[in-house]
N, CA, C and O atoms as a Maestro MAE file, in Angstrom:
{
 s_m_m2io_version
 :::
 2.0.0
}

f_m_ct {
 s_m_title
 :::
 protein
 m_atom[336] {
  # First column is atom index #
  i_m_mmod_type
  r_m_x_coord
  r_m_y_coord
  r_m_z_coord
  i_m_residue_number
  s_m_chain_name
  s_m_pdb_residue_name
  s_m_pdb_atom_name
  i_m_atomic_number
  :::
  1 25 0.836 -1.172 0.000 1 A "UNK " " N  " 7
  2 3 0.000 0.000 0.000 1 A "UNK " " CA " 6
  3 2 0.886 1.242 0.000 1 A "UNK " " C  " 6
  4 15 1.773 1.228 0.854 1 A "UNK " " O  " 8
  5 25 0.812 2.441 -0.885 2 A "UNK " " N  " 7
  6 3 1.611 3.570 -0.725 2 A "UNK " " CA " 6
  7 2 1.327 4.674 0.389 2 A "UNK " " C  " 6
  8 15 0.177 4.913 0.758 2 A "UNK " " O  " 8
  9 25 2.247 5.219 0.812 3 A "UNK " " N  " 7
  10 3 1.951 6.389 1.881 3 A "UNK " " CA " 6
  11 2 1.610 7.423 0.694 3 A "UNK " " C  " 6
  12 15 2.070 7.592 -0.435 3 A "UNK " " O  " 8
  13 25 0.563 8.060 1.478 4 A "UNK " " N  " 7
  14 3 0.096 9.140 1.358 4 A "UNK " " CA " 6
  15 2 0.776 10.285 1.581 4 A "UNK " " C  " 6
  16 15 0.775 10.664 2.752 4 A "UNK " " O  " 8
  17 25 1.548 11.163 0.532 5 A "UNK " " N  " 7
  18 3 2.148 12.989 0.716 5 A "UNK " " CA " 6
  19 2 2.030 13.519 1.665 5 A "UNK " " C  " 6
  20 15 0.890 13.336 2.092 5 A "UNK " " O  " 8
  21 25 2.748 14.268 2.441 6 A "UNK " " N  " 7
  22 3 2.215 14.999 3.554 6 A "UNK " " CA " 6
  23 2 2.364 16.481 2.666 6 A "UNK " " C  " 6
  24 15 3.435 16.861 2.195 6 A "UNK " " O  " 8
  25 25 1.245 17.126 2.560 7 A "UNK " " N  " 7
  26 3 1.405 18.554 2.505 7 A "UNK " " CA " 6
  27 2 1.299 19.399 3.263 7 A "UNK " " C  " 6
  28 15 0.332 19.514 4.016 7 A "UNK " " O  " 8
  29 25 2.503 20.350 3.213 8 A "UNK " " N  " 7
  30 3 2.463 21.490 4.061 8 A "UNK " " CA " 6
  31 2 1.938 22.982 3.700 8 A "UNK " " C  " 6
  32 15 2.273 23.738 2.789 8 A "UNK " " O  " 8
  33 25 1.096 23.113 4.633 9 A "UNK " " N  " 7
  34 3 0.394 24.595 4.392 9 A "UNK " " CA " 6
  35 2 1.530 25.867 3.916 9 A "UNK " " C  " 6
  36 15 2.620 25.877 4.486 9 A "UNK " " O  " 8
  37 25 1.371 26.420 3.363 10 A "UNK " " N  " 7
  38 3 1.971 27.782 2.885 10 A "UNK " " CA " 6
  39 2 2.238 28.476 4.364 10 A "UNK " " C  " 6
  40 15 1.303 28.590 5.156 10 A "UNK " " O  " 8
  41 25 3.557 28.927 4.681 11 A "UNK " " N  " 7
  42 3 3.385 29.516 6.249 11 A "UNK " " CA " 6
  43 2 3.281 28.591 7.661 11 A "UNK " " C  " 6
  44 15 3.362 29.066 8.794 11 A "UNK " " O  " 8
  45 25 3.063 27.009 7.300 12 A "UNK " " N  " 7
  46 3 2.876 26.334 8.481 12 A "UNK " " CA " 6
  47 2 4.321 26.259 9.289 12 A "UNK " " C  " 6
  48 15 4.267 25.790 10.426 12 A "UNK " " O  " 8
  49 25 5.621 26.692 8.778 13 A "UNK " " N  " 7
  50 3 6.430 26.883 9.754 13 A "UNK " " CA " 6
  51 2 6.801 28.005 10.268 13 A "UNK " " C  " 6
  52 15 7.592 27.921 11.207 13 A "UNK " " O  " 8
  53 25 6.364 29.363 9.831 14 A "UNK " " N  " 7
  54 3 6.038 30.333 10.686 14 A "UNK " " CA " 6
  55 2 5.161 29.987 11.358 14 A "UNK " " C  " 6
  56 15 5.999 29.692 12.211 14 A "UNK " " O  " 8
  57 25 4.231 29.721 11.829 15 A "UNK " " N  " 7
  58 3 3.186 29.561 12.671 15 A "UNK " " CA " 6
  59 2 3.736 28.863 14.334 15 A "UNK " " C  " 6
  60 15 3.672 29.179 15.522 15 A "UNK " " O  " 8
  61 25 4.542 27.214 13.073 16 A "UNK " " N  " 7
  62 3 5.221 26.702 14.458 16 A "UNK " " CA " 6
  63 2 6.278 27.371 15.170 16 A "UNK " " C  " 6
  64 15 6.566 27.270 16.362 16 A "UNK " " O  " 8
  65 25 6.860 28.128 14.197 17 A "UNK " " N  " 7
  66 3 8.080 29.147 15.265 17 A "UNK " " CA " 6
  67 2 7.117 29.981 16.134 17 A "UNK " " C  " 6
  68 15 7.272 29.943 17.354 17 A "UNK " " O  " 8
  69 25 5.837 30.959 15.435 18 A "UNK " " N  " 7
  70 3 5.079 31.982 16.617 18 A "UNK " " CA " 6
  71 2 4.624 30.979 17.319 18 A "UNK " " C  " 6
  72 15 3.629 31.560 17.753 18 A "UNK " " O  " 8
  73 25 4.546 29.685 17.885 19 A "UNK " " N  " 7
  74 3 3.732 29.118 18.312 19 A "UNK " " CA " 6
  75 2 4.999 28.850 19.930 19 A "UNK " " C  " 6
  76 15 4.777 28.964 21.135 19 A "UNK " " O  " 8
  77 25 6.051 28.539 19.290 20 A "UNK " " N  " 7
  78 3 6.917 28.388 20.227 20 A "UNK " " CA " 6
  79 2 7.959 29.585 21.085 20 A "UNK " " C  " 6
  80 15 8.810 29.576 21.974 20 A "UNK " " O  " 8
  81 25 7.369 30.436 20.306 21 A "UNK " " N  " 7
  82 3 7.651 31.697 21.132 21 A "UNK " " CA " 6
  83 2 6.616 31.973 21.854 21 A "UNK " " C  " 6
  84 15 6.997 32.131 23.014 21 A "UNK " " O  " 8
  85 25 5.722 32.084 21.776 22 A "UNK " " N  " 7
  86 3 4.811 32.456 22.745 22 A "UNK " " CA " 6
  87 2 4.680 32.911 23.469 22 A "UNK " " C  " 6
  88 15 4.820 32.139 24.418 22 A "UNK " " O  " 8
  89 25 4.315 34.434 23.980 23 A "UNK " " N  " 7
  90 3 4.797 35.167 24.916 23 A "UNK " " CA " 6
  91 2 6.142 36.112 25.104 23 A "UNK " " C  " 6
  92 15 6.389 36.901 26.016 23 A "UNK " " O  " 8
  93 25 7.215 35.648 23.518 24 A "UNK " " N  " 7
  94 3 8.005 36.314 23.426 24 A "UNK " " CA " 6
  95 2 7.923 37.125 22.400 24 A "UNK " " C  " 6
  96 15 7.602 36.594 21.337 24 A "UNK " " O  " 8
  97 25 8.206 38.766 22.403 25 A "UNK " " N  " 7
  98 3 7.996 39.555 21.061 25 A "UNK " " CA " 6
  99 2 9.493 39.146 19.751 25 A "UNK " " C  " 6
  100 15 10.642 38.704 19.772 25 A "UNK " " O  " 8
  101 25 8.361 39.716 18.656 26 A "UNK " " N  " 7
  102 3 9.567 39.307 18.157 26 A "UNK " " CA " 6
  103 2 10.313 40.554 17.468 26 A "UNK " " C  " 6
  104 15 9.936 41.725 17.501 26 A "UNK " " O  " 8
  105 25 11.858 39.855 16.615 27 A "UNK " " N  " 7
  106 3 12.574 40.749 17.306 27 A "UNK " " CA " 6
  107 2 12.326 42.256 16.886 27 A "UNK " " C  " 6
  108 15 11.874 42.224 15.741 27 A "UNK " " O  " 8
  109 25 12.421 43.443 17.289 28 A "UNK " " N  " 7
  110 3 12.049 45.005 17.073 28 A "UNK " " CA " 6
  111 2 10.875 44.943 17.100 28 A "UNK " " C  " 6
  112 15 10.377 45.873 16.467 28 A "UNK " " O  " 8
  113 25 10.095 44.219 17.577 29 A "UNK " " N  " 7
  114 3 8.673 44.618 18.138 29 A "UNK " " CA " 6
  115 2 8.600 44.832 19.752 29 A "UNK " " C  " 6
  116 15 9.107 44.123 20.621 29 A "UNK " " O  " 8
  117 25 7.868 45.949 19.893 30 A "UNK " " N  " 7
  118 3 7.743 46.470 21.555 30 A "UNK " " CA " 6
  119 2 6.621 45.980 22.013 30 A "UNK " " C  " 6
  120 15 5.502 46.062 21.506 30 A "UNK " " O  " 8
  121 25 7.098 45.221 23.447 31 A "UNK " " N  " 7
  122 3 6.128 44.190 24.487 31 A "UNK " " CA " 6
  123 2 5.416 45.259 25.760 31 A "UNK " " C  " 6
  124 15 5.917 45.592 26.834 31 A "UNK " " O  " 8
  125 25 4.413 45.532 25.318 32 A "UNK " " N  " 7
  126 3 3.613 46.297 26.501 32 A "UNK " " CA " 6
  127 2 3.990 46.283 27.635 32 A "UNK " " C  " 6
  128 15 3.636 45.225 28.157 32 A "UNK " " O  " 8
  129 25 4.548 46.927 28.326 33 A "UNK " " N  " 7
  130 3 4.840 47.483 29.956 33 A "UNK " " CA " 6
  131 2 3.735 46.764 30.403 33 A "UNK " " C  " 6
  132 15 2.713 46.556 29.750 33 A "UNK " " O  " 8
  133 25 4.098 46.196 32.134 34 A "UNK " " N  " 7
  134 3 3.549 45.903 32.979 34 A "UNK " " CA " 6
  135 2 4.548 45.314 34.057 34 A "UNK " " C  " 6
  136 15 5.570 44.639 33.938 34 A "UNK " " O  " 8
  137 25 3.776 45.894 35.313 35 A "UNK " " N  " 7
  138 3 4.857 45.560 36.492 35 A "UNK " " CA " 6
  139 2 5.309 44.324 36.393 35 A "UNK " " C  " 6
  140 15 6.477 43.947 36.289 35 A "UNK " " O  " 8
  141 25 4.276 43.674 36.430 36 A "UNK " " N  " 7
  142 3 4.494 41.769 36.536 36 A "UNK " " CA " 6
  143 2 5.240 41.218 36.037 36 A "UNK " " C  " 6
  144 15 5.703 40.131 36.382 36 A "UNK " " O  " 8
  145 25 5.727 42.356 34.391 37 A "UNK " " N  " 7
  146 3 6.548 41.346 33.290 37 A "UNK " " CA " 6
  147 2 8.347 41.605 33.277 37 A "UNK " " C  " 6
  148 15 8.816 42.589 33.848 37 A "UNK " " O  " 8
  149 25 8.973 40.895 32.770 38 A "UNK " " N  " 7
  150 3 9.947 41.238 33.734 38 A "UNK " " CA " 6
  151 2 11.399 41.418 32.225 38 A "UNK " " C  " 6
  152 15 11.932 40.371 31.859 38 A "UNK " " O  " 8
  153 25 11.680 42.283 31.793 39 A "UNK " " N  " 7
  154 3 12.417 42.656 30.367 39 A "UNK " " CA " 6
  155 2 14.056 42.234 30.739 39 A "UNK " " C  " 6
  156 15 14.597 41.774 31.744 39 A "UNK " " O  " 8
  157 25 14.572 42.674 29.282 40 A "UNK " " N  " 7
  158 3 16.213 42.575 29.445 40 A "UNK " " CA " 6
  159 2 16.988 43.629 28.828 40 A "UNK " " C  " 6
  160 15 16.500 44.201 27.853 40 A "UNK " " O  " 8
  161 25 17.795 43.868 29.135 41 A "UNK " " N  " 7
  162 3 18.792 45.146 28.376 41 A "UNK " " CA " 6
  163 2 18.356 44.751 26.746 41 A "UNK " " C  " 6
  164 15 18.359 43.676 26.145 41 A "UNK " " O  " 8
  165 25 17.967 46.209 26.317 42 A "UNK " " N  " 7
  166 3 18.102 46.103 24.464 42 A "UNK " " CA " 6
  167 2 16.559 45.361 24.089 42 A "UNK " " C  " 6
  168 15 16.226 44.989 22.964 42 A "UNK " " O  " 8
  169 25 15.776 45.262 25.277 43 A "UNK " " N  " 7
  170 3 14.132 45.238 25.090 43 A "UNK " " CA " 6
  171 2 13.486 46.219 24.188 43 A "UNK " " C  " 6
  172 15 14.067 47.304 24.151 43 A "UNK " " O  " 8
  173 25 12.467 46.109 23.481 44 A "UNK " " N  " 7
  174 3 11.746 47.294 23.462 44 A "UNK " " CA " 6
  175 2 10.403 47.340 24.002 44 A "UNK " " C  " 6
  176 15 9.658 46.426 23.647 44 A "UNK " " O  " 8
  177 25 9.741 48.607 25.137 45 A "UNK " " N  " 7
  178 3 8.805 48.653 25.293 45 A "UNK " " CA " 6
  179 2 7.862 49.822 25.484 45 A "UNK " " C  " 6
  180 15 8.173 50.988 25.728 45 A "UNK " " O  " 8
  181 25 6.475 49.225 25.307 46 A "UNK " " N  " 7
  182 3 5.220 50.029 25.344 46 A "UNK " " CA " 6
  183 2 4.740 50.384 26.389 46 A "UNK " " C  " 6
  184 15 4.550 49.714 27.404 46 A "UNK " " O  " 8
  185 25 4.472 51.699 26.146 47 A "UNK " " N  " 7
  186 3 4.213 52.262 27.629 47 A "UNK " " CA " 6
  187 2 2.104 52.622 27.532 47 A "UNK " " C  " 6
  188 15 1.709 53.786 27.605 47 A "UNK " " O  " 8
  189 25 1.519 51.943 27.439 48 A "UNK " " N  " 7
  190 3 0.325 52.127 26.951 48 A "UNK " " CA " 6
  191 2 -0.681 53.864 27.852 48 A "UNK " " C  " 6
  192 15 -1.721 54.416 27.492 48 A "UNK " " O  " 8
  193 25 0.052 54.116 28.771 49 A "UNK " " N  " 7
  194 3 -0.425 55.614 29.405 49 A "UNK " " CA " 6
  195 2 0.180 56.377 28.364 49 A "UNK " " C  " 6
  196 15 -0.436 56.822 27.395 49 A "UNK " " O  " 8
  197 25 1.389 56.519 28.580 50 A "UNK " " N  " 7
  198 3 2.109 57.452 27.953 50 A "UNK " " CA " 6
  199 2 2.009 57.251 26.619 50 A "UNK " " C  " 6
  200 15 2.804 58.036 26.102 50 A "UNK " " O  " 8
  201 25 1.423 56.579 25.733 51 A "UNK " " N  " 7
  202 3 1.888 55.976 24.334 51 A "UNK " " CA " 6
  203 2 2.777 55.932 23.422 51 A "UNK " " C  " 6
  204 15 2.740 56.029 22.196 51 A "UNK " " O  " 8
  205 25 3.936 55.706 24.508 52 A "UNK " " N  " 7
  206 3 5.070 56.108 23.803 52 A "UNK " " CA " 6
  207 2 6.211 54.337 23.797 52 A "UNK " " C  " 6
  208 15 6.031 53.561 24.735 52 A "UNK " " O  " 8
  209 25 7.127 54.013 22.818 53 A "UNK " " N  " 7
  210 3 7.787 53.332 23.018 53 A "UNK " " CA " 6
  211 2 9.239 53.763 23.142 53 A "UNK " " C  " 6
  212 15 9.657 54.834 22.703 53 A "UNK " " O  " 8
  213 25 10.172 52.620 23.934 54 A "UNK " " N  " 7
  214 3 11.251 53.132 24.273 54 A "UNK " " CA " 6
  215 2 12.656 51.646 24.458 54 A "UNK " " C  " 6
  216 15 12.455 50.466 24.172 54 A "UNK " " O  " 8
  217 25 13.745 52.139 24.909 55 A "UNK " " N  " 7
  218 3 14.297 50.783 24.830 55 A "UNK " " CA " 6
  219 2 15.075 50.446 26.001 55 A "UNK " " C  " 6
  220 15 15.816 51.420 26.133 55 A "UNK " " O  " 8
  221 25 15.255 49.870 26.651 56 A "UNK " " N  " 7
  222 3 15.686 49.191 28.284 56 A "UNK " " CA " 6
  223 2 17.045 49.665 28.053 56 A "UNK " " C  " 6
  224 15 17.800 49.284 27.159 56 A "UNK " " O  " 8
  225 25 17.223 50.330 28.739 57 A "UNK " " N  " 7
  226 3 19.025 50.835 28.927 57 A "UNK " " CA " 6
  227 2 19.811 50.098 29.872 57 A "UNK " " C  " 6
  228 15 20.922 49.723 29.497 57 A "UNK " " O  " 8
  229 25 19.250 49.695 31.579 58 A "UNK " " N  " 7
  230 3 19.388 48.897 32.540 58 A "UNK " " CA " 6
  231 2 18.822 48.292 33.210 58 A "UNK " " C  " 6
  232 15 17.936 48.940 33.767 58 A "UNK " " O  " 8
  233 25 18.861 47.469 33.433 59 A "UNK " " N  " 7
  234 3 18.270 46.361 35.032 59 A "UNK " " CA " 6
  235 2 19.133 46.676 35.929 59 A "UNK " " C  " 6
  236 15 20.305 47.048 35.860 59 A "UNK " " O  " 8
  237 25 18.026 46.381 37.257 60 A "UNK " " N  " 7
  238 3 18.855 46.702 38.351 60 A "UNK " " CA " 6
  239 2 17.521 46.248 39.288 60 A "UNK " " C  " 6
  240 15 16.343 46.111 38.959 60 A "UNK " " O  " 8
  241 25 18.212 46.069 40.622 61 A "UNK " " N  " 7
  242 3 17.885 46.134 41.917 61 A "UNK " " CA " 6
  243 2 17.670 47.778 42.707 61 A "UNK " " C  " 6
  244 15 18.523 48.652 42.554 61 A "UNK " " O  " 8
  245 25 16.669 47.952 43.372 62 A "UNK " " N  " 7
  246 3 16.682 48.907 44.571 62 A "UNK " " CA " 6
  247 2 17.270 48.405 45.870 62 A "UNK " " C  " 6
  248 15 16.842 47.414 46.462 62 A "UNK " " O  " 8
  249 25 18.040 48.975 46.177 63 A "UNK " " N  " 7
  250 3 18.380 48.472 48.366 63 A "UNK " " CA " 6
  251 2 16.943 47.958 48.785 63 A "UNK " " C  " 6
  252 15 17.082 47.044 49.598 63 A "UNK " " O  " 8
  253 25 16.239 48.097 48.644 64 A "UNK " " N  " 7
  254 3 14.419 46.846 49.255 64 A "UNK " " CA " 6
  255 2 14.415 45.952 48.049 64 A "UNK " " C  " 6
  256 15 13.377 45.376 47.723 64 A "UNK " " O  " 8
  257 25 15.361 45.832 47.476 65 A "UNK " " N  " 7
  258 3 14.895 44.460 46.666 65 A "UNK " " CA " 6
  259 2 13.997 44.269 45.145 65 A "UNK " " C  " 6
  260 15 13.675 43.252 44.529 65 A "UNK " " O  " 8
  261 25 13.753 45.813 44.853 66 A "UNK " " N  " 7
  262 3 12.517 45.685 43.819 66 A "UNK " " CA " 6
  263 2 13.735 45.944 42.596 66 A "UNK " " C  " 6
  264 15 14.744 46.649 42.561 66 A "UNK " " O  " 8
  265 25 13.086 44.991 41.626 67 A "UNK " " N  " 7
  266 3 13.316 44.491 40.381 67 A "UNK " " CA " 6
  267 2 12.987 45.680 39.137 67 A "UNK " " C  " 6
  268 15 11.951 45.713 38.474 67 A "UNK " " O  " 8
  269 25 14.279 46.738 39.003 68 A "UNK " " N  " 7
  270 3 13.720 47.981 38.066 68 A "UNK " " CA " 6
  271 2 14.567 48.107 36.892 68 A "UNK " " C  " 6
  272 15 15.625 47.504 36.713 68 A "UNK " " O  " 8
  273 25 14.075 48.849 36.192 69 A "UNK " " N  " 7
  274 3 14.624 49.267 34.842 69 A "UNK " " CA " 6
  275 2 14.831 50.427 34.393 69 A "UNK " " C  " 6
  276 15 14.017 51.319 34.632 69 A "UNK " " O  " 8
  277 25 15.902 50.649 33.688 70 A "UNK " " N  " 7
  278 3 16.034 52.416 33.311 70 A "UNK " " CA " 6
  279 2 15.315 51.934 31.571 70 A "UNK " " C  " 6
  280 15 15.363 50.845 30.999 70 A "UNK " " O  " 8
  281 25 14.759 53.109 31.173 71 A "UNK " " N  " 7
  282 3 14.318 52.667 29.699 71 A "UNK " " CA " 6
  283 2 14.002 54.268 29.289 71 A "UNK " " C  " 6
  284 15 13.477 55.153 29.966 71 A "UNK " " O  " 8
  285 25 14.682 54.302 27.511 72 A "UNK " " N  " 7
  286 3 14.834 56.019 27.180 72 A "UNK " " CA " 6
  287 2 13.894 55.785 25.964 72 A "UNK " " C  " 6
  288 15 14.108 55.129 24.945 72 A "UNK " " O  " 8
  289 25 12.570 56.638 26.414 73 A "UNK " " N  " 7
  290 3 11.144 56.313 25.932 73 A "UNK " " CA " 6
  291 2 11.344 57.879 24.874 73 A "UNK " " C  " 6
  292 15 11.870 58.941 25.207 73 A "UNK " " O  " 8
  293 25 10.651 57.467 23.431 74 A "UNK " " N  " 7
  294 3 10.943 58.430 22.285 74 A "UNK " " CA " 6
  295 2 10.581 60.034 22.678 74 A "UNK " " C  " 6
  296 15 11.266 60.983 22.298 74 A "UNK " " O  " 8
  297 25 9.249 60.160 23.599 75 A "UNK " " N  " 7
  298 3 8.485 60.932 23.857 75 A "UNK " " CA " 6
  299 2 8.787 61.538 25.333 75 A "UNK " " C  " 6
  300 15 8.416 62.695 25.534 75 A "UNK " " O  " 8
  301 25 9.198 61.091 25.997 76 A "UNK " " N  " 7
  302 3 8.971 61.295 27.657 76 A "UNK " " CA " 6
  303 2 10.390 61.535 28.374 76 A "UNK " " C  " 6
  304 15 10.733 62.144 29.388 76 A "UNK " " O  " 8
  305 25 11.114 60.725 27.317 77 A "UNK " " N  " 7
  306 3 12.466 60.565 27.792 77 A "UNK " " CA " 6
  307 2 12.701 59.269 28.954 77 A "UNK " " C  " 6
  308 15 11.906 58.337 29.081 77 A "UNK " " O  " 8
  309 25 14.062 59.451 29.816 78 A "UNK " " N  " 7
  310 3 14.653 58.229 30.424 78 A "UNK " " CA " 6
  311 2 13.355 58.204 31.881 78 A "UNK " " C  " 6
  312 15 12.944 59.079 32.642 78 A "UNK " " O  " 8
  313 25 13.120 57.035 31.751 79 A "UNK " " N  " 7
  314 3 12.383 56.760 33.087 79 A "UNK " " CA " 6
  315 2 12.499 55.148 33.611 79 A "UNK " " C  " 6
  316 15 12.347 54.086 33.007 79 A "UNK " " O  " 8
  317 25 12.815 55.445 34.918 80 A "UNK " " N  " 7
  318 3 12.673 53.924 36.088 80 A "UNK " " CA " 6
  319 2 11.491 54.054 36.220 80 A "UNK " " C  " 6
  320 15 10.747 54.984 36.529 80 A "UNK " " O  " 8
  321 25 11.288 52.249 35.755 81 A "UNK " " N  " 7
  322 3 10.176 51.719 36.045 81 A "UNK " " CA " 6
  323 2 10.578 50.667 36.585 81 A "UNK " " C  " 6
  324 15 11.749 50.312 36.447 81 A "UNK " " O  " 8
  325 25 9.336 49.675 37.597 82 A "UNK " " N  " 7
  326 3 9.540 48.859 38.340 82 A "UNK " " CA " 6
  327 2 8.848 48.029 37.235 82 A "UNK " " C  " 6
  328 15 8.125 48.317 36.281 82 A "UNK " " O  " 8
  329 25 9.626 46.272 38.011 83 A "UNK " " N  " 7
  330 3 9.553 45.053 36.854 83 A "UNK " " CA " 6
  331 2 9.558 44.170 37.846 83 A "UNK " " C  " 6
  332 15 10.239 44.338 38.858 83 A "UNK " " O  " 8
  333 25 8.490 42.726 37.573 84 A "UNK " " N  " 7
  334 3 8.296 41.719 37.935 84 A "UNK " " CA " 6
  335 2 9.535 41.490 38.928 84 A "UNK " " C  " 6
  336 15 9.649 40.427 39.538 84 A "UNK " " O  " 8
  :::
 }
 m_bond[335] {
  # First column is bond index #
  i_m_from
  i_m_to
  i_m_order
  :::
  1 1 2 1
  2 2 3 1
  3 3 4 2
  4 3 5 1
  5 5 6 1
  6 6 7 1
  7 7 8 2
  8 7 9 1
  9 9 10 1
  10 10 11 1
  11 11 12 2
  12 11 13 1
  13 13 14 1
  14 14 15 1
  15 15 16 2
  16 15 17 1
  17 17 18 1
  18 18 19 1
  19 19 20 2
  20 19 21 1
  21 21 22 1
  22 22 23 1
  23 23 24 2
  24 23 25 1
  25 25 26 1
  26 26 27 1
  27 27 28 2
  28 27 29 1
  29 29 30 1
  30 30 31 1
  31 31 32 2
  32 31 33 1
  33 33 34 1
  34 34 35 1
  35 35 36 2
  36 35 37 1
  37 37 38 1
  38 38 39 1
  39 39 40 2
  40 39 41 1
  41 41 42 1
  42 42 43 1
  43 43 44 2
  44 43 45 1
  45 45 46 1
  46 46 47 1
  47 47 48 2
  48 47 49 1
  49 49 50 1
  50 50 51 1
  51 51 52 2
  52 51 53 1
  53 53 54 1
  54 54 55 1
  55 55 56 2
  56 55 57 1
  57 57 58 1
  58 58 59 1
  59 59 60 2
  60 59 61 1
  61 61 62 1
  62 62 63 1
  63 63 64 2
  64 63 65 1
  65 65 66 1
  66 66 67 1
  67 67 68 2
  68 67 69 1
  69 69 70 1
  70 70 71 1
  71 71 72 2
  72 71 73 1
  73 73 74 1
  74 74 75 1
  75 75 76 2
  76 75 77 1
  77 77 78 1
  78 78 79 1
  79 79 80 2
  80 79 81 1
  81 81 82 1
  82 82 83 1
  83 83 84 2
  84 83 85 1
  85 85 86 1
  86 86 87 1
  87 87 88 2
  88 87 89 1
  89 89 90 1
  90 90 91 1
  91 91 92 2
  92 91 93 1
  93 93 94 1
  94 94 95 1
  95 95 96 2
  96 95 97 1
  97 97 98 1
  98 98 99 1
  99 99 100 2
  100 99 101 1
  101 101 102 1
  102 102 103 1
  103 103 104 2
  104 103 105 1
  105 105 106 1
  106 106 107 1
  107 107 108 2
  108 107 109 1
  109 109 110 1
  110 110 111 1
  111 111 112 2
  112 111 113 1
  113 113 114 1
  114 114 115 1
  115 115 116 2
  116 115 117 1
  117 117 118 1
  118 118 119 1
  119 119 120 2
  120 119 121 1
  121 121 122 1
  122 122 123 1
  123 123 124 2
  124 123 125 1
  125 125 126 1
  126 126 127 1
  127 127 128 2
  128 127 129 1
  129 129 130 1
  130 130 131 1
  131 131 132 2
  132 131 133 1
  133 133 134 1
  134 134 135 1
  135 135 136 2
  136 135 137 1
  137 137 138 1
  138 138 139 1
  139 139 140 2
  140 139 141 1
  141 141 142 1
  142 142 143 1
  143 143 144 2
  144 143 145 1
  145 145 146 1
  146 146 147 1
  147 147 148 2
  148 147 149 1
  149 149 150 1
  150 150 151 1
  151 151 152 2
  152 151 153 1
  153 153 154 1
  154 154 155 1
  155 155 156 2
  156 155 157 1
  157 157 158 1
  158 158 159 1
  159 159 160 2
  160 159 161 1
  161 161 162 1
  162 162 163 1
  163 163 164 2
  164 163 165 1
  165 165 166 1
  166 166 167 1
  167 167 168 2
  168 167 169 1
  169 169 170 1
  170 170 171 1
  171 171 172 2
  172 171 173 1
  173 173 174 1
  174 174 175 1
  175 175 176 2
  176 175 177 1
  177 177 178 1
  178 178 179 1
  179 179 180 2
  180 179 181 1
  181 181 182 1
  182 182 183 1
  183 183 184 2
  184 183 185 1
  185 185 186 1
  186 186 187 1
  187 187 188 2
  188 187 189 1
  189 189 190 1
  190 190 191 1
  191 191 192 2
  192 191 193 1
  193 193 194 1
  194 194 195 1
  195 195 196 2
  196 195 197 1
  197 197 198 1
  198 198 199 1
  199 199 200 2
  200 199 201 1
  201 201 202 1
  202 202 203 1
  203 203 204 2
  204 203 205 1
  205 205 206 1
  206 206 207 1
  207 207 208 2
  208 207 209 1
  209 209 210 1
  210 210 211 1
  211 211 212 2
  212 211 213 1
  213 213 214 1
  214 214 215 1
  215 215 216 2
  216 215 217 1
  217 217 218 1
  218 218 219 1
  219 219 220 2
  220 219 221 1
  221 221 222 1
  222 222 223 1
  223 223 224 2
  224 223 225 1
  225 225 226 1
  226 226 227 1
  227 227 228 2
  228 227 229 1
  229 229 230 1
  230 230 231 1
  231 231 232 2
  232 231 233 1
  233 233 234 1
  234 234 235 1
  235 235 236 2
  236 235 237 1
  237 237 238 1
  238 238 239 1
  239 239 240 2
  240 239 241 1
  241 241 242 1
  242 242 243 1
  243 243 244 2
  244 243 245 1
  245 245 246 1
  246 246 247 1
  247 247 248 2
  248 247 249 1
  249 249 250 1
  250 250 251 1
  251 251 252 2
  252 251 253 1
  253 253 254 1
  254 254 255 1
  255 255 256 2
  256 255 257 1
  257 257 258 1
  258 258 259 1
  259 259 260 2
  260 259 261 1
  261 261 262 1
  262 262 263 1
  263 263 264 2
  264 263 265 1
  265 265 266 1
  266 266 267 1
  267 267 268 2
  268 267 269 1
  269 269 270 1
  270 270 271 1
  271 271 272 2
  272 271 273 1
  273 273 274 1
  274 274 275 1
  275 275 276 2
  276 275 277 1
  277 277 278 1
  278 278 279 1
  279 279 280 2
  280 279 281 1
  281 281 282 1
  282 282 283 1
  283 283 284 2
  284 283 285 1
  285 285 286 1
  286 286 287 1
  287 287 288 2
  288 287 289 1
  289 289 290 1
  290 290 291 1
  291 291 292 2
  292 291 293 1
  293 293 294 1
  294 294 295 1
  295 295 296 2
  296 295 297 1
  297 297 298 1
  298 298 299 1
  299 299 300 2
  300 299 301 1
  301 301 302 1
  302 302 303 1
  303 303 304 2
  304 303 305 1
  305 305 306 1
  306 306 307 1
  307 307 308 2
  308 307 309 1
  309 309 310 1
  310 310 311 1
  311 311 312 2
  312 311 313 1
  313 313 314 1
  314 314 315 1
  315 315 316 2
  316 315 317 1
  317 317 318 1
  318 318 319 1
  319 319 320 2
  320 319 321 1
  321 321 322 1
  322 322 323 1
  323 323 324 2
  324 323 325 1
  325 325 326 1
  326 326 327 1
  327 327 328 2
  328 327 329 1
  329 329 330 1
  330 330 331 1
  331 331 332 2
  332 331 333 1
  333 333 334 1
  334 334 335 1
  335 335 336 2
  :::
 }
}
């Protein structure tokens, strides 16, 4: 009995790469700000108040422990924000 072709959809391995990123932007696309989420130097992100995007300059710690970021936003300029 012969096997049957497998055809592949037009695009079905982009899909499986967005599929396995998931949750990760890709690359030069900016990932919406939020405390919870937690970035890396050379990120880009969305500041959805301000509507402005910008790009992670540093990580760092505060002396209490909180998890922050310097990031130099197109519109607003350099601002610490706190991160997951």
């Amino acid at each position: 009995m012969a096997r049957a072709k497998t055809i592949k959809k037009a695009g079905a391995a982009s899909e499986e790469t967005a599929i396995k990123k998931k949750g990760k932007a890709a690359v030069g696309e900016a990932r919406e700000y939020s405390v919870t989420s937690t970035f890396a130097k050379g990120d880009t992100v969305y500041h959805k108040i301000w509507d402005d995007t910008g790009e992670v300059l540093e990580i760092g710690t505060t002396d209490d422990g909180i998890n922050r970021m310097k990031v130099a936003f197109e519109k607003v300029g350099v601002k610490n924000l706190r991160m997951g």
